[in-house]
C-alpha positions in Angstrom: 13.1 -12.2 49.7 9.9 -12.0 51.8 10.5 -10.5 55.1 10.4 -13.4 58.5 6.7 -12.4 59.1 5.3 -12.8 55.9 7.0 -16.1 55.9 5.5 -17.4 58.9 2.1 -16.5 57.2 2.9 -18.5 54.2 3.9 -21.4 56.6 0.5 -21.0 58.4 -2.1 -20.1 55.9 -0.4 -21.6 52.3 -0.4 -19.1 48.9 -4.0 -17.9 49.6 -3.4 -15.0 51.6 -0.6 -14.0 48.8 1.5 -13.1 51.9 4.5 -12.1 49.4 2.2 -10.3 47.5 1.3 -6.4 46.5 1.8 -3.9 49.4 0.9 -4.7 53.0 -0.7 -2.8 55.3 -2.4 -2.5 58.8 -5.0 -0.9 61.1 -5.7 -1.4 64.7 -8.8 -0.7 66.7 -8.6 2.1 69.2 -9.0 -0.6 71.9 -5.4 -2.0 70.7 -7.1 -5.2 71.4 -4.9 -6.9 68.2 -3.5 -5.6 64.6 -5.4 -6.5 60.9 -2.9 -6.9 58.4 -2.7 -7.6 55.0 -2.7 -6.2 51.5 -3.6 -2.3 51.3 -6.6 -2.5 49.0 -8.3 -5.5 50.4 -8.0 -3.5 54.0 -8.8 -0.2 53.2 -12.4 -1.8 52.0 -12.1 -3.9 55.3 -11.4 -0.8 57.4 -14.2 1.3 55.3 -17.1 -1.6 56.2 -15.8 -1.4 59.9 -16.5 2.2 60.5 -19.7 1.8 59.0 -21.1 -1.2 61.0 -22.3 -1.2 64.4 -18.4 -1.9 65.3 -17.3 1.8 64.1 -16.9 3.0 67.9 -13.7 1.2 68.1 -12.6 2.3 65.0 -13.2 5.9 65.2 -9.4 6.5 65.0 -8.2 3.5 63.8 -6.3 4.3 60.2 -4.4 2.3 57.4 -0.4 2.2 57.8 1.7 0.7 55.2 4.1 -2.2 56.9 3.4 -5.3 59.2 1.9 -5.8 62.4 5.4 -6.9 63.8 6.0 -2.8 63.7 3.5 -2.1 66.6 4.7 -5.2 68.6 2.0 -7.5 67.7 3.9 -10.5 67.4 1.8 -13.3 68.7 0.1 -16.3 66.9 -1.2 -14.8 63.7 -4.4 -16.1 62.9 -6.6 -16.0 59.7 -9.6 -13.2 60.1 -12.8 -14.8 60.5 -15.0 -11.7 58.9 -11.9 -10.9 56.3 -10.4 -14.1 55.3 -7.9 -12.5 52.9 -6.5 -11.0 56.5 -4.7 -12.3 59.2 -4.9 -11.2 62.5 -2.0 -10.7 65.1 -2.1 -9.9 68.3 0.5 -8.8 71.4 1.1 -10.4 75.2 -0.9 -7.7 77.0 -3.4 -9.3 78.8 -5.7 -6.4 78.3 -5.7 -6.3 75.0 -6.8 -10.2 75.1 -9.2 -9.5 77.4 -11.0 -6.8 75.3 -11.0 -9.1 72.1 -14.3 -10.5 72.0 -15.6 -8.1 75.3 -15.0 -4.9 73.2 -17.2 -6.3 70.0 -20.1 -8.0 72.2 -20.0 -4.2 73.8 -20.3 -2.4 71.2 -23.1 -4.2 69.4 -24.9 -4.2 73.0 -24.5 -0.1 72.6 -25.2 0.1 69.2 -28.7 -1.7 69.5 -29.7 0.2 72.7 -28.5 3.7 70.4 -30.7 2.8 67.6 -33.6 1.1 69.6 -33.0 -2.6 68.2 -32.6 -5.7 69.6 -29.7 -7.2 69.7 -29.5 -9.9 67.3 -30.7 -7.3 64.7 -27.7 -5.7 65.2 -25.6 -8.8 65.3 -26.9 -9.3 61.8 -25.9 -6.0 61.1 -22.6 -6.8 61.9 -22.8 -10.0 60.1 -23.4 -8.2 56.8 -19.9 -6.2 57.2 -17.7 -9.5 56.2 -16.1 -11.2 53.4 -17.4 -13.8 51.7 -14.6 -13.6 48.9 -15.7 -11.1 46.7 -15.4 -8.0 48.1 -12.1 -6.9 46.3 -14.9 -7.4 43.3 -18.1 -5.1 44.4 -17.3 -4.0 47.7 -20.6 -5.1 48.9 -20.7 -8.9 49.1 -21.4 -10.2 52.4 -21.0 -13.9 54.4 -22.2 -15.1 57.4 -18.8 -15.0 59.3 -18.2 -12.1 62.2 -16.2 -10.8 64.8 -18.4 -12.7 67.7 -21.4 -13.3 65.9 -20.6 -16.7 65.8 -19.9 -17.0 69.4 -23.0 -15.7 70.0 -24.8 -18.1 67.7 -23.5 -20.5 70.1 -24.3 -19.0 73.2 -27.6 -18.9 72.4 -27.8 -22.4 70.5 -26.4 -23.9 74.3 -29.1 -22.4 76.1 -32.1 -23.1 74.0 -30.3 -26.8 74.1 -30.0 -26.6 78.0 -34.2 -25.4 77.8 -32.3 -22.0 79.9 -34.8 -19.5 80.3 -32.3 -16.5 80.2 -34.2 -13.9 81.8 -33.2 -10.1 82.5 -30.0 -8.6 83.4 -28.0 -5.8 84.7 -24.9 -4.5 85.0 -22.8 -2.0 87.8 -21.9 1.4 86.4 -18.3 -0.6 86.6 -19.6 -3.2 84.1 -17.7 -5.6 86.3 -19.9 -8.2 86.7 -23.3 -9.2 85.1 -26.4 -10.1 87.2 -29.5 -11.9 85.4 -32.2 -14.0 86.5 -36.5 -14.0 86.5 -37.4 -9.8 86.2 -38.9 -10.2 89.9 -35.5 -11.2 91.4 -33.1 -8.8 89.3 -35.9 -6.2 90.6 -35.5 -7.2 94.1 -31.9 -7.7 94.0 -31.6 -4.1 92.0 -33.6 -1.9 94.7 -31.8 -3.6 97.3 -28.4 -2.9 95.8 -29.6 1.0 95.4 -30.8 0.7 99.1 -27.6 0.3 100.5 -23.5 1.1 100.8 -23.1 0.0 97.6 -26.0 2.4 95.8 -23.5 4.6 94.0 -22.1 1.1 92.1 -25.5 0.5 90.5 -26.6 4.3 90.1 -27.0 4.0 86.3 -27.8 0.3 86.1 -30.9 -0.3 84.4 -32.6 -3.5 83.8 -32.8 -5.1 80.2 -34.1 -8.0 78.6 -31.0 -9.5 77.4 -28.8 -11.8 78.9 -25.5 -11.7 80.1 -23.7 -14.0 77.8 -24.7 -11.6 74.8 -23.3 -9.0 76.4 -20.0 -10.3 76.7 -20.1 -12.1 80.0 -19.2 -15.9 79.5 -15.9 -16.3 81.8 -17.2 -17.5 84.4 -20.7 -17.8 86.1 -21.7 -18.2 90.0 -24.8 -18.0 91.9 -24.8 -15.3 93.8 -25.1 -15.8 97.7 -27.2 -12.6 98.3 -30.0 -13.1 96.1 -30.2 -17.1 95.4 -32.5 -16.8 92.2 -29.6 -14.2 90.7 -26.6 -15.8 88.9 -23.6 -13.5 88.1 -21.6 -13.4 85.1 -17.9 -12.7 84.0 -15.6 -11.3 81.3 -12.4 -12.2 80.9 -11.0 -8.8 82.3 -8.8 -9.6 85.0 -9.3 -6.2 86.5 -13.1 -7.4 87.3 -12.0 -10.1 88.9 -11.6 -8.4 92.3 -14.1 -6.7 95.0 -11.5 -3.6 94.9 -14.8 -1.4 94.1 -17.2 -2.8 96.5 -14.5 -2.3 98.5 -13.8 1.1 98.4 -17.5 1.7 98.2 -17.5 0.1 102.0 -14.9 2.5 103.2 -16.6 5.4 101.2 -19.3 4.7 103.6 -17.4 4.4 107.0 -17.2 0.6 106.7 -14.6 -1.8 106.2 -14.6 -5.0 103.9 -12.6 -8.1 104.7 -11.9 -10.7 107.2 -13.6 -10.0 110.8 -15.5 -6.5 109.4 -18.6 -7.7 111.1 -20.2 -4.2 110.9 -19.9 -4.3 107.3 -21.3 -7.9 107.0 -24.4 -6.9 109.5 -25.1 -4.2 106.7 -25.0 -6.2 103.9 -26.7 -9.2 104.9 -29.6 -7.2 105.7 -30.5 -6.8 102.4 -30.0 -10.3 101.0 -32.8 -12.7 100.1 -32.9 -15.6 102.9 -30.2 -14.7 104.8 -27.7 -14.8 102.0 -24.1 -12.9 102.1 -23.7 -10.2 99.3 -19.9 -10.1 100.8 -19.5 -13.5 99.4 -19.7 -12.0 96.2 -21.5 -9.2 94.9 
């Protein structure tokens, strides 16, 4: 009799994932962002294509384990692997690990393309090559135009060539909790600024780059910022970046304080804005 979990895939996916089938196995990334299960041989070739893609930083120490998903506490709404379709992917309640799901990938590619001096949707197509098509238990090598987040970046990128979105430059806080972009003059402006004042040691190692902030994993949210009105910032789904916990501290690094009434703080800030506008608002 097939163990409760193996069931559940059977009611979800049908016979095609032979969920009763041959030995299952797992791996997770070293991000813990979810679990990969399914039959040993199909992963190990799954797990042997991800350490060889421009994905291999989060699966450095990510190795094959006999058993099911349900063993790590991965328990939550198994879903069929876009890049390995003969897989299903489970993943836990840590909001975290949701969090770093599509963030993690989009950040790696970003890291990859910058190590090998490519631009970034060469190394999406990289990445693109790595899945299943439904013959790789046959040569190993076939390929399919599935991915990790390729596809949601197909779509980014379809939306703002729709829109006529002239994406600009971007770039990031040494954080990487936020995602500035707009025309290269403003980013510059708003860049020296931001190194000009309290909140230099933030952007220290930020550099500016011609990509924008939607392929680096930043779709969660997007506001214009009220320092430099030409500047829109951008937003992952991490709700640890939600906050101003490190301007704040940055603030108090610098003998200021950040909140309601902190007027010396807010004389500081809005000194460097563009028009009169209020980095304090945010970012």
């Amino acid at each position: 009799m097939c163990p409760w979990w193996q069931l559940v895939l059977v009611v979800a996916f049908g016979s095609r994932l032979c969920a009763c089938q041959g030995v299952q196995a797992f791996f997770i990334p070293d991000n813990h962002a979810y679990c990969l299960q399914g039959s040993k041989d199909y992963l190990l070739l799954a797990l042997a294509r991800l350490q060889s893609s421009p994905l291999s930083g989060q699966y450095t120490n990510a190795s094959l384990k006999e058993g099911s998903c349900s063993e790590r506490g991965y328990l939550y709404t198994p879903d069929e692997s876009a890049c390995f379709p003969q897989a299903v992917v489970w993943k836990d309640w840590d909001k975290k690990h949701a969090a770093l799901w599509s963030l993690g990938e989009f950040q790696e590619v970003y890291h990859y393309a910058q190590q090998q001096g490519m631009e970034v949707a060469e190394a999406i197509a990289q990445m693109d090559a790595l899945c299943d098509d439904g013959t790789m238990m046959e040569d190993g090598e076939a390929a399919a135009p599935a991915s990790f987040a390729g596809d949601a970046l197909a779509t980014s990128l379809g939306s703002a060539a729709a829109a006529g979105d002239e994406p600009g430059v971007s770039f990031m806080p040494d954080s990487r909790a936020c995602c500035l972009q707009g025309p290269k003059d403003a980013v510059s402006f708003a860049l020296v600024r931001l190194r000009a004042s309290p909140l230099a040691a933030l952007y220290e190692h930020a550099q500016i780059v011609d990509t924008p902030c939607n392929h680096l994993g930043f779709q969660h949210d997007r506001l214009d910022s009220a320092c430099f009105p030409r500047v829109s910032i951008h937003f992952d789904s991490d709700p640890e970046h939600q906050g101003a916990a490190g301007l704040s501290a940055e603030l108090e690094r610098h003998g200021l304080s950040y909140g309601a009434g902190a007027s010396e703080a807010s004389s500081v800030m809005e000194a460097l804005c563009d028009a009169g506008g209020s980095i304090l608002a945010r970012w």
